[in-house]
Structure formats: C-alpha cells, structure tokens
Backbone bond lengths (Angstrom), bond angles and torsions (degrees), N, CA, C in turn:
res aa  C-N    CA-C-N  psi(-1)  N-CA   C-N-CA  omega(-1)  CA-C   N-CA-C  phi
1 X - - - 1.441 - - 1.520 111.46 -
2 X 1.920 106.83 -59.23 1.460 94.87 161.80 1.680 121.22 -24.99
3 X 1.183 112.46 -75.90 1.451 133.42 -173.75 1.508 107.65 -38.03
4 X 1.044 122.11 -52.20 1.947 113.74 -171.21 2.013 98.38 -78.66
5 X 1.586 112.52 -23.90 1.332 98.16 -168.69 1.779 114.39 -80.43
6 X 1.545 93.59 -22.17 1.975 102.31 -179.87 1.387 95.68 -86.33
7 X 1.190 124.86 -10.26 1.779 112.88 162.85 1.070 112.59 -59.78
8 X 1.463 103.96 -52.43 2.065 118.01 -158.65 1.469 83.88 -67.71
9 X 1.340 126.56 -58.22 1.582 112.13 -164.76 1.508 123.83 -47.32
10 X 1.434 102.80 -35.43 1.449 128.75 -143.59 2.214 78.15 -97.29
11 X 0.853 114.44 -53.51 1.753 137.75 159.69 1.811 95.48 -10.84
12 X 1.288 88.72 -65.16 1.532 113.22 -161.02 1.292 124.33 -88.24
13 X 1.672 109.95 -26.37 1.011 132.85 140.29 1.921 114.16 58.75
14 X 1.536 108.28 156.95 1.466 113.08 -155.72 2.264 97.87 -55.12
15 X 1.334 110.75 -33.12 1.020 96.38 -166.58 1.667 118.06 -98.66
16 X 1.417 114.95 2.91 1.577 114.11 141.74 1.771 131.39 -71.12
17 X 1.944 101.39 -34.38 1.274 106.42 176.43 1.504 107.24 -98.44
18 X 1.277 136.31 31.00 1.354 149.42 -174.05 1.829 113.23 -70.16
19 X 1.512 112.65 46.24 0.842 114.57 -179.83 1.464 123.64 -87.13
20 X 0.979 143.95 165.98 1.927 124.78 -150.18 2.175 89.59 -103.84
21 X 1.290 106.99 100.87 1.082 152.83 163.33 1.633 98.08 -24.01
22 X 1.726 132.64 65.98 1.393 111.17 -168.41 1.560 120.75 -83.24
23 X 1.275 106.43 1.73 1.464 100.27 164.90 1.901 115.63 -92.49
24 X 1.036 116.54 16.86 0.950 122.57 155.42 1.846 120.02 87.25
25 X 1.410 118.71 20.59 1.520 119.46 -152.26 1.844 88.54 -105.80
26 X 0.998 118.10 -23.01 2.107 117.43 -179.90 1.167 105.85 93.61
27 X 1.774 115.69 0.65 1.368 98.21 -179.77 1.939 108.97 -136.01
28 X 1.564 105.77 169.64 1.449 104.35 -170.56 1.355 97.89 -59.15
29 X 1.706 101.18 151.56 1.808 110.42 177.93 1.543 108.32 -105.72
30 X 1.594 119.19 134.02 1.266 128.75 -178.24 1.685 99.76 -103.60
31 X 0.929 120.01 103.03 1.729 117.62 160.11 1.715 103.38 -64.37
32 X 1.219 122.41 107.09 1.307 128.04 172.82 1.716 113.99 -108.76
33 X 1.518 87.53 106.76 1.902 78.36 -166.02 1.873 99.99 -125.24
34 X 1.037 86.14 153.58 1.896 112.11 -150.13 1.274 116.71 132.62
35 X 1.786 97.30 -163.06 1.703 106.81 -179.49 1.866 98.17 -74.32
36 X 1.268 76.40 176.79 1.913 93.81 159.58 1.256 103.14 -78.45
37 X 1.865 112.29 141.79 1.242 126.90 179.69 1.443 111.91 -72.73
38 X 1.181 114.81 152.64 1.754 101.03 -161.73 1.677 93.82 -138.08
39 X 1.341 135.57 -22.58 1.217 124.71 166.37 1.567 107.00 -96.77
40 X 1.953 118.19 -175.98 1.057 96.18 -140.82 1.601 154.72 -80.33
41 X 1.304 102.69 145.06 1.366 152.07 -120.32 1.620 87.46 -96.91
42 X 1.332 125.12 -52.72 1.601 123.01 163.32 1.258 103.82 -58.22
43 X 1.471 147.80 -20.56 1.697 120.12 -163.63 1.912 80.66 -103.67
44 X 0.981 103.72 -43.57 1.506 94.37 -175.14 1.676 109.47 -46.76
45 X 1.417 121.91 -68.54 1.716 131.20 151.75 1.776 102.49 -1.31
46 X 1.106 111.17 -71.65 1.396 126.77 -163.64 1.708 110.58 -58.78
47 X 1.423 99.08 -42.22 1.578 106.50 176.57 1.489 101.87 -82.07
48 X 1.113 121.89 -39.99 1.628 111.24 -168.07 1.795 84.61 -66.22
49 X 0.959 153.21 -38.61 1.492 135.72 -163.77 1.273 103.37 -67.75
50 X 1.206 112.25 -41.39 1.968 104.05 -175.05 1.759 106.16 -85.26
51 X 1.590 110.63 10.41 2.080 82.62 -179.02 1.409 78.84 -141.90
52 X 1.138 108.07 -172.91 1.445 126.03 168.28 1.452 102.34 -112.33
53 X 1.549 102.61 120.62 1.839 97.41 -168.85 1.643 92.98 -115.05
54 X 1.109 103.78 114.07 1.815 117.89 155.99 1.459 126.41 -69.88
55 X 0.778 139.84 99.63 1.617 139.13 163.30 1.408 112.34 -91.42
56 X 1.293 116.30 102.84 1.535 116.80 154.59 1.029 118.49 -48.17
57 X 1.814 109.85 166.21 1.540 103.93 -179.08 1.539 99.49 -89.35
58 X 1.357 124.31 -165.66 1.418 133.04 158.31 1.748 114.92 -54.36
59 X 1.352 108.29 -45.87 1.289 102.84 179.76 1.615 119.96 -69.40
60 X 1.430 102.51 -37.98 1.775 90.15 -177.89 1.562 100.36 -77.05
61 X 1.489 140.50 -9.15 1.692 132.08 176.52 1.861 92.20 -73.43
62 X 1.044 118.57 5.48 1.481 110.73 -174.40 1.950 107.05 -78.23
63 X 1.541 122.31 89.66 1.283 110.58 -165.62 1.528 117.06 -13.51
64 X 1.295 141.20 -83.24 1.119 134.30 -175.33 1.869 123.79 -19.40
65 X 1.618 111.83 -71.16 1.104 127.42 153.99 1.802 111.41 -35.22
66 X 1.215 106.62 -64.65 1.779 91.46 -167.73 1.416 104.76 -71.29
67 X 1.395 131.76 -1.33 1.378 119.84 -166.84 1.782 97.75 -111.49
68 X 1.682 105.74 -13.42 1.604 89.09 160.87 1.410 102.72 -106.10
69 X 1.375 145.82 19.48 1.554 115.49 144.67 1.234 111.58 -112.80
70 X 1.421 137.01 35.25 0.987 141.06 82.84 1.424 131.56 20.81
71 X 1.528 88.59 -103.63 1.608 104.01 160.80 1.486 138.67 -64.64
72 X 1.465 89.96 -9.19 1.864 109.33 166.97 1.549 103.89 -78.57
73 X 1.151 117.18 -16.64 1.309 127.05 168.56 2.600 88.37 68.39
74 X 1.522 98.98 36.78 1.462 108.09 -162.28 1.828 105.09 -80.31
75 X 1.125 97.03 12.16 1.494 98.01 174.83 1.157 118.06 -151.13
76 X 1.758 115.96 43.67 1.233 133.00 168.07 1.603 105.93 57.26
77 X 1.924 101.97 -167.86 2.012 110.02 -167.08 1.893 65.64 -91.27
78 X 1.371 99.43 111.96 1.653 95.44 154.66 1.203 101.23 -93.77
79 X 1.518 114.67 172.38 1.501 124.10 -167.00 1.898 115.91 -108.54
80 X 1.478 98.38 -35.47 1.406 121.18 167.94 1.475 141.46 -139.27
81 X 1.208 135.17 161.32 1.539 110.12 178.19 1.684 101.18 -113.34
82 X 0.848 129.59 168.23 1.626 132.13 177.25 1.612 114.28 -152.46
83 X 0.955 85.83 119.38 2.244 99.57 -162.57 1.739 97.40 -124.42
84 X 1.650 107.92 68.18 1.271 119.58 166.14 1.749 146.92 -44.43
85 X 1.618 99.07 -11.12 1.255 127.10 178.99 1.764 122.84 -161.02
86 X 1.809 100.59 116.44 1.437 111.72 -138.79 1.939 87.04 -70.05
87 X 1.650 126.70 -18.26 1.236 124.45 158.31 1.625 136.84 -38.86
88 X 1.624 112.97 -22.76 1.267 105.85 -171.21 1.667 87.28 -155.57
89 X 1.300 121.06 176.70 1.228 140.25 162.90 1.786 105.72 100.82
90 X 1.500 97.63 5.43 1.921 99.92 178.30 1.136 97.67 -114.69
91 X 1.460 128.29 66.06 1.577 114.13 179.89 1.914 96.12 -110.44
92 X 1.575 102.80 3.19 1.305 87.89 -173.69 2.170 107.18 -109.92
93 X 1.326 81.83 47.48 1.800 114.79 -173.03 2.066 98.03 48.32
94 X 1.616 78.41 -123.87 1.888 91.26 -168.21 1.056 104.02 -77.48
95 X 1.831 129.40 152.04 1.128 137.51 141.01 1.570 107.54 -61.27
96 X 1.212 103.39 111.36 1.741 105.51 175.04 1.271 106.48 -126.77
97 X 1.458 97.99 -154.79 1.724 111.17 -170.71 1.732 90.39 -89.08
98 X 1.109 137.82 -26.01 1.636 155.04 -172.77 1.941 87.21 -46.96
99 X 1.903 98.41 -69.80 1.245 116.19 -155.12 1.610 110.16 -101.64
100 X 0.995 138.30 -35.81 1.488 131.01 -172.78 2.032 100.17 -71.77
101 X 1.147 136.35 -22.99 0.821 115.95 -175.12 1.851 122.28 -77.63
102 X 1.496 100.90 -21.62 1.378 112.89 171.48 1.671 98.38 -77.64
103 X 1.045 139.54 46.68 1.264 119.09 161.25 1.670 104.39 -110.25
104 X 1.245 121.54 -174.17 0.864 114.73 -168.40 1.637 104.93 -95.42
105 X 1.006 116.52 171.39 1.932 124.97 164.97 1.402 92.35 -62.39
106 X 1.098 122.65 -78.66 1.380 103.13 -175.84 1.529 167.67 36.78
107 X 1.712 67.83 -92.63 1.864 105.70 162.22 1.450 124.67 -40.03
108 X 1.079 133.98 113.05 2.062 138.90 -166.93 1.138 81.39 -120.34
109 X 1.062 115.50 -83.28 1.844 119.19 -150.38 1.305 108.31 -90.76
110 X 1.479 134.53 156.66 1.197 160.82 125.50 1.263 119.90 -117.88
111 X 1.496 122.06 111.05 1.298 152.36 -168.21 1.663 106.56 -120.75
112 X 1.404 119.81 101.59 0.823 131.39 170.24 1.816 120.73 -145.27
113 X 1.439 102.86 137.30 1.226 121.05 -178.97 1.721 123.31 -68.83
114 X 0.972 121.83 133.69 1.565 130.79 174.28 1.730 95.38 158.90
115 X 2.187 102.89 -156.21 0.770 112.63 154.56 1.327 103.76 -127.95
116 X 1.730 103.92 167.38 1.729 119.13 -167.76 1.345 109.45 32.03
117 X 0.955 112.79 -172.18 1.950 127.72 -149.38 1.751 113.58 -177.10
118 X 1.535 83.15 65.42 1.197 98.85 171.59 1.796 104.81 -101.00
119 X 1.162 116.58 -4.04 1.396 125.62 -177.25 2.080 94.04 -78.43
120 X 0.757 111.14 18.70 1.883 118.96 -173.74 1.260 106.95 -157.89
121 X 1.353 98.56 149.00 1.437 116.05 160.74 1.431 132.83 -92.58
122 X 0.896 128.51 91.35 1.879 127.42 -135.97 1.732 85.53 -96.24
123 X 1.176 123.59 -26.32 1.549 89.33 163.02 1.339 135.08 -94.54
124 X 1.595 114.32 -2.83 1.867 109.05 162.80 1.515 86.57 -75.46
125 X 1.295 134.89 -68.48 1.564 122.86 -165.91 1.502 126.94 -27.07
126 X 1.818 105.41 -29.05 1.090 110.47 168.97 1.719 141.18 -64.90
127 X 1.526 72.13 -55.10 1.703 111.33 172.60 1.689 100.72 -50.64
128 X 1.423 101.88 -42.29 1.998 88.10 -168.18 1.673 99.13 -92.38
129 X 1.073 119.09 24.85 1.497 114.59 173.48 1.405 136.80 104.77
C-alpha cells in the first residue's frame, strides 16, 4: 500500500503539487496523520525526502483540535493527506461538510488505507476540489 501511494505522490510529483510551501521547507507538504509507518521503512525514507511529511500528534487528530488548526491554517497549503494504516489516523471522526471545507485548496490527494470510505463524504470532498 505504502508502495502504490509514494508512486501516486511521486506520480503527481513536486511540480503538479507545486504549491508555495508557507512553512518554508521548498517542498510539497504531506499531512500524514496516524501512527508511524512501521513496514517498509526505506520506501517510506525515500518519500519523506521528496515531501515534507507532517504528522500530528494524537491530540491535535482530536476533531476539535484538528479542525481549529485547520483554521490556524497550522500546517501550511499542504498538498496531500496520507492515512497509512486503516487502524489509526480517523480520530478526527467523518470527513463531512463540518470538516472538508476547512482544508486547504491545495489538497489533490488523499491516500488512505482500509476498505471503502464510508468514513468520508466523497461528495463535499468533491465539491471542494
């Protein structure tokens, strides 16, 4: 799963997600929210060199918290989100109309692990881009 999602990124690459980087690192930002990825650990290495990968802690994935830095706009125009393990990284419940609209323009990809995606609303997700 790692493997097909650092393609799509890598797919999509710094000069499709070439959005101007406001925390300042020159490169596209991945909000990666969950645990730490724990299998392999070199392709992950390889992708963290080409993006800037953010991991919140547990407390800011806490809906409330992630939906006001959010609005802190506290994790820059990220470019994608990546939810590597369908066990953790949904603590901030449904993608709804509540939460997908505070994301940024940005946002292209969401890459996340499980099956189906009923944990989202795939038509506000649509609607905002």
């Amino acid at each position: 799963w790692l493997i097909a999602n650092c393609c799509l990124l890598r797919y999509l690459g710094p000069s499709t997600m070439a959005h101007e980087d406001t925390l300042g690192h020159g490169k596209p930002i991945v909000l990666h929210i969950g645990d730490p990825v724990k299998y392999n650990l070199a392709v992950y290495k390889r992708f963290a060199a080409d993006f800037t990968v953010i991991r919140p802690s547990l407390e800011e994935r806490q809906r409330d918290a992630f939906m006001r830095a959010l609005k802190e706009k506290r994790w820059g125009d990220f470019s994608a989100i990546f939810r590597p393990f369908w066990g953790s990284g949904g603590e901030m419940g449904r993608w709804d109309k509540e939460l997908v609209p505070l994301l940024p323009k940005s946002v292209k990809v969401f890459a996340s692990a499980g099956a189906g995606f009923d944990w989202a609303d795939v038509d506000v997700l649509a609607d905002h881009g």
